[in-house]
N, C-alpha and C positions, 0 to 999 in steps of 0.2 A: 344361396339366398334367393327370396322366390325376386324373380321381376316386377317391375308394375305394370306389365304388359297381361301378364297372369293372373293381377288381379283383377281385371276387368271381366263385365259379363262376357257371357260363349257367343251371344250373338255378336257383341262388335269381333271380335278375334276371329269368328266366320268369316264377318264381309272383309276385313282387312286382308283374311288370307285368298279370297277371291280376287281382290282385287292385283295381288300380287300374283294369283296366277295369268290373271288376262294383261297384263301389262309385263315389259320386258324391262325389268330394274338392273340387268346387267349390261354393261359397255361392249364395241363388239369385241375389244381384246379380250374382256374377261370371259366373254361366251367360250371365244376359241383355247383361251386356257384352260377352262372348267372343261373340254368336250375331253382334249387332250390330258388333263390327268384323270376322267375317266377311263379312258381308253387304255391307260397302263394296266398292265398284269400287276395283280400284286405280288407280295406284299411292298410296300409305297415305304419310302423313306419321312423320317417324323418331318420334314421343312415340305415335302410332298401332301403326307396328311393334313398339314395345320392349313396348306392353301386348298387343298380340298373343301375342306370342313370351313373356310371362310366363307368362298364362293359360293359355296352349297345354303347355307347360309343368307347370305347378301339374294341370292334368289328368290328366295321363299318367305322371305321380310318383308309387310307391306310397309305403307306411310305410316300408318297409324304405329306399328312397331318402331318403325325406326325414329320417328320423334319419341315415345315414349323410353326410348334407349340412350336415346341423349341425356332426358332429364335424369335416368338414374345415374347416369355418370358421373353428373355434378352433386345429386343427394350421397353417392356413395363417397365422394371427393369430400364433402362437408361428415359426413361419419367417420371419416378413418381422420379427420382432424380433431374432431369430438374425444376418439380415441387417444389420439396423442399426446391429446391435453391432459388426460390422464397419466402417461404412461411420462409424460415429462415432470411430473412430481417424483419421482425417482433418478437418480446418477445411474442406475444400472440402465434405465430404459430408454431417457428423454432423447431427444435429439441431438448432436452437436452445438448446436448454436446457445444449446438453455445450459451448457457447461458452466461455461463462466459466472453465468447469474446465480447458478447452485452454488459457487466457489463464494462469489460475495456474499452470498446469503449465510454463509458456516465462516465469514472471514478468511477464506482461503486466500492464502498470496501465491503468485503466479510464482515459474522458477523457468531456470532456462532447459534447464531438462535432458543432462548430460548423458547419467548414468541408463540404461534398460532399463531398469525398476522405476524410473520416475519421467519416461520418454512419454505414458498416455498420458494426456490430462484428464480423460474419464477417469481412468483407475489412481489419479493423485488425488482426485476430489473424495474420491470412495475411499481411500486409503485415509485420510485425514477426517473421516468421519469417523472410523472404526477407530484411528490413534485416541479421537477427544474423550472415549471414554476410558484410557487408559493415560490420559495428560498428567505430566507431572511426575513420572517412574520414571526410573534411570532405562528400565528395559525399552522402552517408546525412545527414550533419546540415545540410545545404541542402536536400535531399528533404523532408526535415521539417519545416523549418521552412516550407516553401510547403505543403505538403496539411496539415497542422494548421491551421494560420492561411488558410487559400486566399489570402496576399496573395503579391505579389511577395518575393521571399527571395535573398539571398546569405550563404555563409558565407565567414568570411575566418579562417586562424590568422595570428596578428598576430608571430607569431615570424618569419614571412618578410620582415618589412616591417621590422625591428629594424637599426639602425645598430652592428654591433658589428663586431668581428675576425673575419671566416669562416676555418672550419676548416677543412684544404686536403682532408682526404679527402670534405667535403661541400661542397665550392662553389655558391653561388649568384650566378651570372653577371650575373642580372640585377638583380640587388640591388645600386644602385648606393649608396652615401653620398652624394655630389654628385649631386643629379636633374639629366638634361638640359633645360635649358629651354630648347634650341631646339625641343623638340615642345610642341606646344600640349595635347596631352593630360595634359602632368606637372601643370600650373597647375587645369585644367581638373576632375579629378579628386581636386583634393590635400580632405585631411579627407572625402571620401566612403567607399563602398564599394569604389570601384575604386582608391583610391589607393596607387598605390607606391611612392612615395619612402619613403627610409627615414626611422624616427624613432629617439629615444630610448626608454631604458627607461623607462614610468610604473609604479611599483612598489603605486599604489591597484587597488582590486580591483576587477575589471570586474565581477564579481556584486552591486556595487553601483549600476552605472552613474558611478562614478569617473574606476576608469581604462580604458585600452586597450590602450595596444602594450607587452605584455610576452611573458615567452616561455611561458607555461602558459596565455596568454586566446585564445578560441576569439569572432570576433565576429558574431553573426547579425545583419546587418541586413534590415529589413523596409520595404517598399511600402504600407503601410496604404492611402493613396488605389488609387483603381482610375482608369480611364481610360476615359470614355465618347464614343459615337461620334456624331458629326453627319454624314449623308451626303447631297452635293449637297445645301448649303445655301449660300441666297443672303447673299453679303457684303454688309457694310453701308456703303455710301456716306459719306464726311465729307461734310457741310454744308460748301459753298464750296473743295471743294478735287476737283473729279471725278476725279482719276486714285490719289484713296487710298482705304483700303478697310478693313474690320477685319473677321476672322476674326466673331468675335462678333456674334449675330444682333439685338441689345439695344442694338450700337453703341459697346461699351466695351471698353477694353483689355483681354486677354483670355491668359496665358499655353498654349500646346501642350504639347499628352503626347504620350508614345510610349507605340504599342499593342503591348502586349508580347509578343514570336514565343515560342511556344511552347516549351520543353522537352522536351516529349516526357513518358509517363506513368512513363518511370525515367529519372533522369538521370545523364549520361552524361559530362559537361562543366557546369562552373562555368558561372554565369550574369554575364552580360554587360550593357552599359547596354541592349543591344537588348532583354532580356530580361525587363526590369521597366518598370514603368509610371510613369519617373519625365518631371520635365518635357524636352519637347526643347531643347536649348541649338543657338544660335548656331554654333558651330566644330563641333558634330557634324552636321548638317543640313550645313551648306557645305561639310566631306568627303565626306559620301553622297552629293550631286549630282553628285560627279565621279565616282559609278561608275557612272551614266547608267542605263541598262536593270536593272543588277545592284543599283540602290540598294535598301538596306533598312527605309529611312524613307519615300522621297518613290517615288509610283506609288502607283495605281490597286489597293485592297486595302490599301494600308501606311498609316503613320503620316500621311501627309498627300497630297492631291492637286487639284490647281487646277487652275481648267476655263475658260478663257475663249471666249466664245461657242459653250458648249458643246463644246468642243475640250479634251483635255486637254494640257496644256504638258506636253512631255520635261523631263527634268530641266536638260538644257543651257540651256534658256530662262529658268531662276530662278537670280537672285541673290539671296543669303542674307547679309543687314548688316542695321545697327542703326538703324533707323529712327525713335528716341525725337523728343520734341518737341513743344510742345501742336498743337492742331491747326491747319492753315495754315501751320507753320515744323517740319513732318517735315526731316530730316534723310537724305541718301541716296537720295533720291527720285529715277527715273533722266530723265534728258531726254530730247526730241528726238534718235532716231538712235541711242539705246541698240541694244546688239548682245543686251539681253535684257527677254524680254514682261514680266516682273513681278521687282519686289524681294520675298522675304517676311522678316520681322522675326515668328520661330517663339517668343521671350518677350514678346514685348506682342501677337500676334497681329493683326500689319498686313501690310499688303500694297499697292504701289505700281506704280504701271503707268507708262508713258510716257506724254509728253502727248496725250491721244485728238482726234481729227481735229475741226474746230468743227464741234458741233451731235449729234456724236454722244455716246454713251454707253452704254461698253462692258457686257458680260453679263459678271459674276465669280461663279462657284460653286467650294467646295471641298468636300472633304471631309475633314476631320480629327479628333482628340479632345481632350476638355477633361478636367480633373479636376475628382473629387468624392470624395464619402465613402459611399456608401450609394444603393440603390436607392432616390431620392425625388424629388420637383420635375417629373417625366416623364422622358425620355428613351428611345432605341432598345432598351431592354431589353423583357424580354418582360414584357408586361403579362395577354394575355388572360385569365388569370385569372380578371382581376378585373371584366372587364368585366358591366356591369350588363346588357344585351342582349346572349345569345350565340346568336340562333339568325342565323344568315349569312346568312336569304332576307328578315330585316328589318334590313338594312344599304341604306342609300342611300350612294352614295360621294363624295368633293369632291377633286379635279372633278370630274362627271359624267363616266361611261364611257358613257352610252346615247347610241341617233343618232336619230333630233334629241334632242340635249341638251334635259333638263328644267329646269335651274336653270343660272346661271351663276356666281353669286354664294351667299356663303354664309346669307345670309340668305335668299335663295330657294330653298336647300336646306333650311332649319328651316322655310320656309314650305310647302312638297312637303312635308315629315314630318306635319307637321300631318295637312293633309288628307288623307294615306295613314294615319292612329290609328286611324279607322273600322273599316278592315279587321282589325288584331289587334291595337291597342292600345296596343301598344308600336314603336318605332323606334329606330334607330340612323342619325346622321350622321356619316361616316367619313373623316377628312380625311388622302390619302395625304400621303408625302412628308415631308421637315424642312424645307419653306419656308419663306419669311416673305409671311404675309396683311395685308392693310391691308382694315380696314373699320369703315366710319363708325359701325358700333354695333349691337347684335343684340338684336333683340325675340323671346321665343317665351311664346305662351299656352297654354295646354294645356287638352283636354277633360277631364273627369270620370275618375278612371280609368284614367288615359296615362299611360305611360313617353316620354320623350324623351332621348337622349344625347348627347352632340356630344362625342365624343375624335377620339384621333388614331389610326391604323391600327397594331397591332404592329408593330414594329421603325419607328416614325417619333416623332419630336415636332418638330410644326411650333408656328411663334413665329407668335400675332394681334398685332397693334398696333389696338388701336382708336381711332376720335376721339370714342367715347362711351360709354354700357356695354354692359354684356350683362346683359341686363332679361328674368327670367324670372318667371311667374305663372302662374295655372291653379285650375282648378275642381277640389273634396274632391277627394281621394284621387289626385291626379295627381304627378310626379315627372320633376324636371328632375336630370341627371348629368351630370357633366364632366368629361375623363379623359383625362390624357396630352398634354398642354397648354403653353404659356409664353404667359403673357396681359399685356400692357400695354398701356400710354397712349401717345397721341402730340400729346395736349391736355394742357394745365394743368387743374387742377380748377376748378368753374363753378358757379353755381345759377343753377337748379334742377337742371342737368346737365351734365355728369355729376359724381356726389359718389363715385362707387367703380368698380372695374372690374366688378364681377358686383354684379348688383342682385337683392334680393327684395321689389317696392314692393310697398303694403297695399291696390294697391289697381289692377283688370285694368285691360287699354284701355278699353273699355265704360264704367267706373266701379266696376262693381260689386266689392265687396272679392276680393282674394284666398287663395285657399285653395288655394293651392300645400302637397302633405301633406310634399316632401319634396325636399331639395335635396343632393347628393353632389357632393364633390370629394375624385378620387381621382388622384394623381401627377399635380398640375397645378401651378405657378408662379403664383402673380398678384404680381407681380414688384411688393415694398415698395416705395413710393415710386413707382410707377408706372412708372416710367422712369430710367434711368439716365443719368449725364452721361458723358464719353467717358473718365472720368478712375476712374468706375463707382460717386462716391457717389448717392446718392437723390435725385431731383430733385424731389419731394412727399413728402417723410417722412411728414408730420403727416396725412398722409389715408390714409382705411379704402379697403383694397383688397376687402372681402367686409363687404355692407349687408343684415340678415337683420332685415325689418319683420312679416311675417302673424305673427299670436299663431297657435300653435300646430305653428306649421313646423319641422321637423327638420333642421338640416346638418349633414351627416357630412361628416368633413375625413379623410383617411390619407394618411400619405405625401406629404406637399404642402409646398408653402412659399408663405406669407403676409404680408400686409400685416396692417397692424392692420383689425380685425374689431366692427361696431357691430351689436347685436341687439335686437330690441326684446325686451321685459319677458316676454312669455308667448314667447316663442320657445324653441329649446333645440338648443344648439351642443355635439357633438362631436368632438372633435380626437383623432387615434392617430399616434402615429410621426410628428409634423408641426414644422412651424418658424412661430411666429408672430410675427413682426420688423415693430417698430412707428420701426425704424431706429434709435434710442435708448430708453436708461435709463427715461429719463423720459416716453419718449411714449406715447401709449395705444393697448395692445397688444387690450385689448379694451373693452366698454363698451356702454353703452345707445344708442340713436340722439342721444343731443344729447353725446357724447363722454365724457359725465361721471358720470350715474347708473348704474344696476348693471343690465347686460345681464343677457339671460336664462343659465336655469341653465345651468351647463360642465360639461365633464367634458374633461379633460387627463389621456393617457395613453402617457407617453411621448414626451414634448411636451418642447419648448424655447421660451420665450416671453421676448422682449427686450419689454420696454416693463411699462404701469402693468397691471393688470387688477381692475374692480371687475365684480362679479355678483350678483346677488342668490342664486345659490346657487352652490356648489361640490358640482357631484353627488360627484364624485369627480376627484382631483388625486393620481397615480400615476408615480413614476420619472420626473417632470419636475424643468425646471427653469425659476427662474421669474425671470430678472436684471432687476430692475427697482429704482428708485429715485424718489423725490420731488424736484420741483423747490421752488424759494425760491418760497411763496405759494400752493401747488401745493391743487386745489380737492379731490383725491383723499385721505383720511385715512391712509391705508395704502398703499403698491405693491403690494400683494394684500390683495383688499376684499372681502366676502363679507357681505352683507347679515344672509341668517340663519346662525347659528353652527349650532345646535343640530341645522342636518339635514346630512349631506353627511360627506367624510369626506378629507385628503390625506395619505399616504402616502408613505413611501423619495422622496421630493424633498427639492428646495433651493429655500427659501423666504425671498425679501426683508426686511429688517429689517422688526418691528412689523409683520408680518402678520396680519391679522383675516378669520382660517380656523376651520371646522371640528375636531375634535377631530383631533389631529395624531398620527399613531405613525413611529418611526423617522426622521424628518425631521429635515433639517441648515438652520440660520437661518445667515442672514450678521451679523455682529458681527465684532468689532477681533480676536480671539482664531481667531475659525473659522474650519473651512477653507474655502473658495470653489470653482467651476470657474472653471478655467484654460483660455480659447480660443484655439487659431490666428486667426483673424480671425470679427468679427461684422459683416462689410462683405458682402453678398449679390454673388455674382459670382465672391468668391474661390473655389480650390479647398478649402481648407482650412475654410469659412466654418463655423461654429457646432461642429467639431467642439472636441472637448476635447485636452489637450497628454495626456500618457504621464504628465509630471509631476503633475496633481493629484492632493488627497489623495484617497487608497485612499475617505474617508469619501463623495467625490460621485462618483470613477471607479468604486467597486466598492459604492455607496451605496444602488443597486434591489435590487428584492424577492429577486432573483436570483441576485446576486453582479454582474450586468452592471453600468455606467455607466447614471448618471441623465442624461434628457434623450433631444433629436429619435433620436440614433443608437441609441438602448439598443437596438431590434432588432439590429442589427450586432453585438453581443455582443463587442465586442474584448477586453477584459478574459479573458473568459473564453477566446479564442483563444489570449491572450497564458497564462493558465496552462495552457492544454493546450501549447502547447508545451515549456514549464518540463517538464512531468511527462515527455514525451516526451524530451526533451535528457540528462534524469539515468538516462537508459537507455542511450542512447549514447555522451556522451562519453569519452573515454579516461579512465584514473585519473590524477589527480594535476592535471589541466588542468580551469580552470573556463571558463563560457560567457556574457557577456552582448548583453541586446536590445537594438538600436540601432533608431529609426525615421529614415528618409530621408523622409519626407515626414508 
């Protein structure tokens, strides 16, 4: 752009440049800078050039330029406002601040903006321009309801599914009164999402969650579980039966999901069972095997894939039947001479082979998904984050990638960390894969000072089974982490050992006490009860899976899922976003080292805690929940016990009858009258496990500080999903037609 300096006559720009050469416009610093970066050799670095080219500059400017250079600055400051004024008649272009008044101006309602797809408010405003010209379709109100809520979504109008007299200038063909029940998909589907048989009228109103199939109800149902991946993971053997197997790394029955094929970022088409992330059935797996190459569940990338000896089975190789039965008396199991490699049973997650030749014992790896509720416990999702070691050149890997291998085992890998702390103090042991490890017990001491980690590598979580614990200690200021994990038993409990899966004794190899400053568990599992039976209750309820003895040690817990937890007195336990499952009411979900007096201070934030908890302080108890109860004789005074009242504080929770807490605000007690949470299952394993039903009261579902649900999921914010969609849907739906939420899972 030319100057206004430029555009003046040659004669003033003459004297102005005389006058700037007979006068000394630079300071004497800037002289002695300017002399000095002539004086470099080139070539000059770009922060070298730009102060070259100022000062050179600033030189050779007379008066007359440099006030003429002011005013362009404030005409070019008034143009590019000229500009903007323009470019703020558009949502792709405007500013920030003209958002909102674009939203008012098209009626936009604001949202809280849980999901990804509805976190910009630029792209909610845009997105709600482009829905108004498709307002009123069911495809608009299925779009909605998956990017508000980011869970799985179908819309259904329920007037198509209605048993009445069709009118001949609108026929619907396929709308029959009588379902055919020679297709397996009419039974298959009936009361779901996909159901088509027709019904009657129910004349209760869906906006209460009443009724359903009438002819003004629009029905959104939703996926709340998600669907998490295990890939190439080693199946688990039955005890006494070689040729059977369970999806499940833990060795327990184990329901499959389907990973839901995407949509696409507008949709286009109605979604379909393929398309949500609900459980895999029986009859839809054994249809999809028969389109071989073209299935859309079974193969390499999809919803499920078996690998024996490292091979993967075509589809024509799996037979898909019901495999129920305790173990040793499966059912369907295939014999000698089967014309196929493996049965799989895709709702109890087993899988049967032929009888394997004597002496052998076949390799079974799949990879498939399980369900859950929330980014927690570990899994393939992305974790780095969070990792407490992020620089990659202090990563040791398991297995070892070097040649010659320096470790071969993992305990010879924490032993290699060690002696590599010297060099910079901190490490990382990095364990690729979702396998499953066997080892007899993991010791690691640490120097003065040290970082050590032991997770599992992004996108893996592999399963330990130990036959002892995992024993960590260390000298001041040192720091053991754990991250991305599934940790169990394959021993009963013993003394002197092992009494938990992860230990903090008081006291090093040596002797000398321990002064470990700092212990972390981040999205790890120490699977309640250590173990599981094949049926998936707790095979040790009553023992602590997490032993925290040095006075003055820190555990941070986030995202995790626990056994019950014993701490000694000067210790101090943190829990965030977590699940502390003591397997029952009654059992002690936390406590001192002899199970009974008051462990060190807590702090529960966003916690879900099954069992008793005594402590000598409650730092703070936030948007938890705490279901716990006394047994007949029971040595606990309280299901939540707290030593000293007068310091500490709990908060927006649900608290045990006769709790002896801190001064309490907004908090809901259980009593004959109050309202309670309502869970899908408190059995660890399930997918459902600790989450809360749709139905409890608004008082413990919308009960946190927030408006969220109290307890482990309140990160997940459903609630609030669930009214960002409400606000969205009264934008959409047609007049005179109302809309309700249905949950499939």
């Amino acid at each position: 752009m030319t100057g206004l300096f430029d555009l003046l006559p040659a004669l003033y720009r003459l004297k102005d440049g005389q006058i700037a050469r007979s006068q000394r416009l630079l300071s004497t610093a800037e002289q002695a800078q300017l002399q000095a970066l002539q004086a470099l050799t080139p070539p000059l670095t770009a922060d070298q050039q730009q102060q070259l080219a100022e000062l050179t500059a600033k030189a050779a400017r007379g008066p007359l330029e440099s006030l003429l250079m002011l005013v362009g600055e404030q005409l070019a400051a008034v143009a590019e406002d000229l500009d903007q004024l323009y470019d703020d008649q558009f949502i792709e272009t405007c500013a920030p601040w003209v958002i909102p008044y674009i939203g008012d101006l098209i009626g936009y309602q604001a949202v809280n903006g849980i999901a990804p797809a509805v976190a910009s408010p630029r792209a909610e405003v845009a997105n709600t321009i482009s829905f108004r010209r498709r307002k009123g379709t069911v495809l608009v109100m299925e779009q909605l309801a998956r990017d508000v809520t980011g869970w799985g979504a179908h819309a259904v109008e329920f007037f198509e599914v209605l048993g009445d007299t069709q009118y001949m200038n609108h026929p619907q063909p396929h709308n029959y009164y009588a379902p055919d029940v020679r297709r397996w998909k009419t039974g298959l589907y009936m009361d779901t999402a996909f159901d088509r048989t027709a019904h009657k009228v129910d004349v209760r109103r869906i906006a209460d969650a009443r009724g359903r199939y009438n002819i003004q109800n629009i029905g959104i149902f939703l996926w709340s579980l998600n669907a998490y991946s295990l890939t190439m993971s080693r199946a688990t053997a039955v005890a006494g039966a070689p040729q059977c197997f369970r999806f499940n790394p833990l060795g327990c029955d184990m329901p499959l999901f389907n990973n839901p094929v995407s949509q696409g970022a507008e949709i286009t088409a109605l979604a379909g069972p393929v398309n949500v992330p609900a459980r895999l059935r029986r009859r839809v797996l054994c249809a999809d095997l028969q389109s071989g190459a073209g299935a859309s569940y079974y193969g390499a990338g999809n919803s499920l894939a078996l690998y024996i000896g490292g091979q993967l089975l075509n589809a024509y190789q799996i037979r898909v039947c019901n495999l129920a039965g305790p173990d040793g008396s499966w059912i369907n199991v295939p014999t000698a001479g089967s014309p196929y490699a493996a049965a799989i049973d895709p709702e109890l997650g087993r899988i049967a082979l032929p009888p394997p030749p004597a002496g052998s014992s076949p390799s079974v790896q799949a990879s498939f998904y399980y369900g859950f509720n929330a980014h927690m416990g570990g899994g393939e999702y992305a974790r780095e984050a969070g990792f407490t070691v992020q620089n990659e050149a202090w990563v040791l890997p398991f297995p070892d990638t070097a040649s010659p291998a320096r470790y071969s085992t993992l305990q010879g890998a924490l032993n290699y960390a060690v002696g590599e702390l010297q060099e910079n103090g901190q490490i990382a042991v990095e364990i690729a894969g979702s396998d499953v490890y066997t080892a007899p017990g993991l010791e690691v001491d640490l120097p003065a000072g040290t970082t050590i980690e032991l997770r599992a590598a992004d996108g893996s979580r592999p399963t330990l089974i130990l036959s002892g614990e995992m024993v960590a200690t260390g000298a001041p200021s040192s720091v053991f982490a754990l991250n991305g994990m599934v940790i169990g038993s394959a021993v009963a409990p013993a003394s002197p050992s092992p009494i938990a899966l992860v230990h903090a004794p008081v006291a090093r190899p040596g002797g000398s006490p321990s002064q470990l400053s700092q212990l972390t568990v981040t999205h790890c599992t120490l699977v309640p009860g250590w173990a599981l039976t094949s049926q998936g209750d707790a095979q040790h309820g009553s023992q602590a899976t997490l032993v925290v003895e040095p006075s003055g040690l820190q555990a941070t817990v986030s995202q995790s899922i626990l056994g019950g937890i014993l701490a000694g007195e000067l210790a101090t336990v943190s829990l965030t976003s977590s699940i502390v499952d003591a397997t029952s009411r009654t059992g002690v979900a936390y406590a001192a080292l002899d199970g009974s007096s008051g462990g060190g201070a807590l702090t529960l934030t966003g916690c879900t805690v099954i069992g008793k908890v005594h402590a000598t302080l409650l730092t703070l108890v936030s948007d938890s929940i705490v279901w716990a109860g006394l047994a007949a004789g029971d040595s606990f005074h309280a299901p939540l016990w707290a030593d000293r009242r007068q310091a500490g504080c709990v908060r927006f929770s649900y608290l045990p009858p006769g709790a002896i807490a801190p001064r309490q605000f907004a908090c809901v007690e259980q009593g004959p009258q109050s309202p309670q949470p309502l869970f899908f299952s408190l059995r660890y394993g399930d997918p459902g496990y600790a989450k809360l039903l749709a139905s409890t009261p608004d008082a413990v579902r919308r009960g946190a500080d927030d408006g969220g649900e109290m307890g482990a999921f309140h990160f997940v914010l459903a609630p609030l999903r669930e009214t960002d969609l409400r606000v969205r849907m009264q934008e959409y739906i047609p007049v005179g037609l109302e809309f309700g939420i249905i949950y499939q899972n």
